[in-house]
KEKEKE-42816 format. One record per residue (C-alpha): residue in three letters; x, y, z. Coordinates in nm, 3 decimals. Layout:
+------+---------+---------+---------+
: code :      px :      py :      pz :
+------+---------+---------+---------+
:  ALA :       X :       Y :       Z :
...
+------+---------+---------+---------+
This chain:
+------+---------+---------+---------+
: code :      px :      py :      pz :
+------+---------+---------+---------+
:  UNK :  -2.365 : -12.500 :   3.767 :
:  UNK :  -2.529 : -12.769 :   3.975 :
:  UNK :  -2.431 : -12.574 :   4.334 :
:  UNK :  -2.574 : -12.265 :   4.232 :
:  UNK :  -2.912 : -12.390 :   4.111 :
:  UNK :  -2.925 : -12.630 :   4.437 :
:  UNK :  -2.832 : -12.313 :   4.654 :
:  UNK :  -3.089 : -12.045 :   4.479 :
:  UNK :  -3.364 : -12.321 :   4.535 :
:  UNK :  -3.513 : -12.414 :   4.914 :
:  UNK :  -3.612 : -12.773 :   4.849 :
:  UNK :  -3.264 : -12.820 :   4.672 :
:  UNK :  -3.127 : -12.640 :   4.937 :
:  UNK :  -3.283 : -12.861 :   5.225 :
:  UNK :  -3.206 : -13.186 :   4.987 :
:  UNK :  -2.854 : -13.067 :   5.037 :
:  UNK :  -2.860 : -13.019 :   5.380 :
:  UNK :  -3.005 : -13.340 :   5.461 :
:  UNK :  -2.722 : -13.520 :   5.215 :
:  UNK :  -2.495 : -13.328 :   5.471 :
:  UNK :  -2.630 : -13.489 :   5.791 :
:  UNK :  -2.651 : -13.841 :   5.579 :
:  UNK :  -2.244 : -13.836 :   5.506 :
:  UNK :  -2.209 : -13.701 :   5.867 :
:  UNK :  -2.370 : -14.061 :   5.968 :
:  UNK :  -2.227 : -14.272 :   5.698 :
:  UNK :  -1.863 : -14.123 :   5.781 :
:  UNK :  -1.894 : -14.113 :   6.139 :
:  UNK :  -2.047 : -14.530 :   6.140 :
:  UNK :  -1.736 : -14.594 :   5.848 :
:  UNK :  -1.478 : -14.394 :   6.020 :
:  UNK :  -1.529 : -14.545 :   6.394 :
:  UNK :  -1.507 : -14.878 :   6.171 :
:  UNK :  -1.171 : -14.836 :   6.033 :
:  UNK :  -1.076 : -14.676 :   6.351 :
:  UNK :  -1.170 : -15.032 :   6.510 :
:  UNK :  -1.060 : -15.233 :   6.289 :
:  UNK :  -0.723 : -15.062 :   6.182 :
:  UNK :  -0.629 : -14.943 :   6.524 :
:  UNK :  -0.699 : -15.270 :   6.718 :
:  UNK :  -0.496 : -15.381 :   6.469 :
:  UNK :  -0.715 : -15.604 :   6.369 :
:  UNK :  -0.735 : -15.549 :   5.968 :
:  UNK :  -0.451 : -15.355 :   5.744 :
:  UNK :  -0.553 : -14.997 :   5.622 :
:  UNK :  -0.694 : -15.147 :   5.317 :
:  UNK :  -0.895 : -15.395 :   5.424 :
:  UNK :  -1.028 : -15.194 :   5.723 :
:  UNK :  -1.106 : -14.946 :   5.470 :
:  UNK :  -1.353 : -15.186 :   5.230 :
:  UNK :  -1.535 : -15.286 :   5.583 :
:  UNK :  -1.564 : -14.949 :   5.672 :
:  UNK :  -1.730 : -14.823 :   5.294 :
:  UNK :  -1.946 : -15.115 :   5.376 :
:  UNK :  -2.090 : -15.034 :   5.703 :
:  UNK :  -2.117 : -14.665 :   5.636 :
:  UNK :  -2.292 : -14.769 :   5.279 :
:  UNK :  -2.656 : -14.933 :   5.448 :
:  UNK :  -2.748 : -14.680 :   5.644 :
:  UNK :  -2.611 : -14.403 :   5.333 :
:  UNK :  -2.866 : -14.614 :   5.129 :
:  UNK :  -3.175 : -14.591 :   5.306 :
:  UNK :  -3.130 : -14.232 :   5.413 :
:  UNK :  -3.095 : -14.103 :   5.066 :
:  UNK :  -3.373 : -14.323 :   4.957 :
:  UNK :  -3.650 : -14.236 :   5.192 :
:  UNK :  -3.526 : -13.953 :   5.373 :
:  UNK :  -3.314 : -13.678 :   5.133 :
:  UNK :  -3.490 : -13.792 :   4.785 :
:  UNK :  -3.860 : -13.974 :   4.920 :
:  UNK :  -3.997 : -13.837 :   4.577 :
:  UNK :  -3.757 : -14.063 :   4.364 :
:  UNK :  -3.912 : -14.297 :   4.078 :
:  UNK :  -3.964 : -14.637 :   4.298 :
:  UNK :  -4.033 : -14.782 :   3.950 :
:  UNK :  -3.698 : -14.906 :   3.896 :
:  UNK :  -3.575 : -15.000 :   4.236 :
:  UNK :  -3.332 : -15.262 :   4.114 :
:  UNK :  -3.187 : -14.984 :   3.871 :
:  UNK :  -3.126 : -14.742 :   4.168 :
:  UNK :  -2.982 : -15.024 :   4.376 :
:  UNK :  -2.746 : -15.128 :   4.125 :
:  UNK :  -2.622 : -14.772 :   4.023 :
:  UNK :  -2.632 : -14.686 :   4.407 :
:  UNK :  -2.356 : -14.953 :   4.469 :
:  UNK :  -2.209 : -14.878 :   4.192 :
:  UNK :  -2.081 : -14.561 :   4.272 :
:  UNK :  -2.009 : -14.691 :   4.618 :
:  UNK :  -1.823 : -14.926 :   4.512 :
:  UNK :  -1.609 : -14.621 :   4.288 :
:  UNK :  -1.596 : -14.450 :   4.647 :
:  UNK :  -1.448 : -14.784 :   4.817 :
:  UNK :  -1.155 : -14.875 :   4.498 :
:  UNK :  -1.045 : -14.496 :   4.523 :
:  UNK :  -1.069 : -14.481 :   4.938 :
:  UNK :  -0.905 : -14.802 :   4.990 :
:  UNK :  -0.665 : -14.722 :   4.761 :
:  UNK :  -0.550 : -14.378 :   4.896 :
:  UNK :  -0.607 : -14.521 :   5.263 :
:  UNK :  -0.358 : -14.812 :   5.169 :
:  UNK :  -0.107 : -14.526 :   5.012 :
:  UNK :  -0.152 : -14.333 :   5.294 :
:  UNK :  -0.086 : -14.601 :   5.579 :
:  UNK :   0.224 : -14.710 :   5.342 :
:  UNK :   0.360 : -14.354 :   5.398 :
:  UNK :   0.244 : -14.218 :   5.719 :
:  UNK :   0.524 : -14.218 :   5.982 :
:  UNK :   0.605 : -14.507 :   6.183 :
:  UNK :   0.476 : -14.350 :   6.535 :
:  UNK :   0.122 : -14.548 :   6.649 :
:  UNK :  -0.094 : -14.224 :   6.696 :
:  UNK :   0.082 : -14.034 :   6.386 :
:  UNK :   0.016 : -14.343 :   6.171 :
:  UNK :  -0.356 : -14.396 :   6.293 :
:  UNK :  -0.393 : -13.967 :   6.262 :
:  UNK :  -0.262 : -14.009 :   5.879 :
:  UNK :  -0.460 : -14.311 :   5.786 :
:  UNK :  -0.780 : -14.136 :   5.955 :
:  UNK :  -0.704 : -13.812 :   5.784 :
:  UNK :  -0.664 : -13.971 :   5.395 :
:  UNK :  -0.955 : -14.145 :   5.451 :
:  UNK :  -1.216 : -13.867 :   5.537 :
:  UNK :  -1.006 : -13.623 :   5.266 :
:  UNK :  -1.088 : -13.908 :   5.025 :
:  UNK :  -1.469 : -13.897 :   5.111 :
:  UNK :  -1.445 : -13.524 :   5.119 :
:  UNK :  -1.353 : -13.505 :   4.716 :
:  UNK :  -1.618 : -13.790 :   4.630 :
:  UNK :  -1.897 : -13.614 :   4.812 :
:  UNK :  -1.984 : -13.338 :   4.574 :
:  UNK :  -1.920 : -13.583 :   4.287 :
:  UNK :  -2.143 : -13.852 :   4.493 :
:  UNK :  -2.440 : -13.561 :   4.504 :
:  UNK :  -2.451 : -13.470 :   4.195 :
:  UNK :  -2.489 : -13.865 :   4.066 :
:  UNK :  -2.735 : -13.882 :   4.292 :
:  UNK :  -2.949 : -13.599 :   4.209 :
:  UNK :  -2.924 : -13.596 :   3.814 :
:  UNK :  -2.917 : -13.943 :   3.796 :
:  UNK :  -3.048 : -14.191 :   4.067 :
:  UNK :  -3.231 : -14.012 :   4.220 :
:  UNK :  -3.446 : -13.807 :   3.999 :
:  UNK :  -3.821 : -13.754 :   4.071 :
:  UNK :  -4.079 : -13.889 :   3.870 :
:  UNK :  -4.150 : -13.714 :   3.580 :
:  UNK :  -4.499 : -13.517 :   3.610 :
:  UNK :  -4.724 : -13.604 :   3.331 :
:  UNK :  -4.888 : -13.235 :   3.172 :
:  UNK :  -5.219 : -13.114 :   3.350 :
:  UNK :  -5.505 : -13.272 :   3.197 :
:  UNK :  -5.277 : -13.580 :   3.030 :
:  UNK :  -5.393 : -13.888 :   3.075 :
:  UNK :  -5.196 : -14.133 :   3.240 :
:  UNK :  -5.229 : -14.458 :   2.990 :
:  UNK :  -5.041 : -14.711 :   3.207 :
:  UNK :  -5.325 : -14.688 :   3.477 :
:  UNK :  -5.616 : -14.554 :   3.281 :
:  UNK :  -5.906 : -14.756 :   3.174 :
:  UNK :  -6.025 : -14.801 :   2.827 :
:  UNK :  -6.304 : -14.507 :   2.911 :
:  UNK :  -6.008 : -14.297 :   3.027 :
:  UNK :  -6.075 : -14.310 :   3.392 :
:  UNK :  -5.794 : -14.425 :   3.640 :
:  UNK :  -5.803 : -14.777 :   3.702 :
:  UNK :  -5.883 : -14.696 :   4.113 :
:  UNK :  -6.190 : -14.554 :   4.000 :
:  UNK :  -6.333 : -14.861 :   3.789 :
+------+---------+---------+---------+
């Protein structure tokens, strides 16, 4: 099981943590966003929603990138990018979606309606987030691989067999 193996190891275990602060940033920038934007009144649930994925995405990005995995292969940055917003946009369908539901449903007083809306929003993130780790740690983020001791790296060796810096 992926939590026990991240929990019985430290650097897994402060990867983990840090992935814990990230979504503590990402929600609290997207959930002030919809809280904006849906309570001002100035999107629908839905809508608000999308914007608020959005803005809590960037700085989600950039923290996992260089903060909770800096050892990740940076030789396929496009690929990471790509499968990065690819999942976020999986997270945005399935949040806008139950946010929309939810607002559809909640009861017609303001602060009960804007409490439910909130509410099915986070709870949405709050099932994705495991899910969201372990894509990101199997998958997107994995480390480069370490070639054997005494292997020779081809791709930046010489024809003599010394590293290229050292021609």
């Amino acid at each position: 099981m992926l939590l026990r193996r991240v929990l019985a190891d430290p650097i897994r275990r402060r990867r983990l943590w840090r992935y814990v602060l990230t979504s503590a940033v990402a929600t609290l920038v997207s959930e002030t966003a919809l809280l904006v934007l849906y309570g001002t009144g100035v999107l629908d649930a839905a809508v608000a929603a999308v914007v608020a994925n959005l803005a809590g995405t960037l700085p989600s990005y950039l923290m996992s990138r260089y903060w909770i995995w800096p050892e990740a292969d940076r030789r396929r940055v496009g690929r990471q990018v790509v499968l990065y917003w690819a999942v976020s946009v999986v997270s945005l369908v399935v949040s806008s979606t139950v946010t929309g539901v939810a607002a559809d449903e909640a009861p017609a007083g303001r602060l009960a309606h804007l409490l439910v809306v909130a509410i099915a929003y986070v709870a949405t993130y709050g099932v994705l987030w495991l899910a969201k780790f372990a894509v990101y740690q199997l998958v997107l983020f994995r480390p480069v691989p370490v070639a054997p001791q005494g292997a020779v790296d081809v791709g930046s060796a010489s024809p003599a067999g010394r590293p290229a810096s050292l021609r």
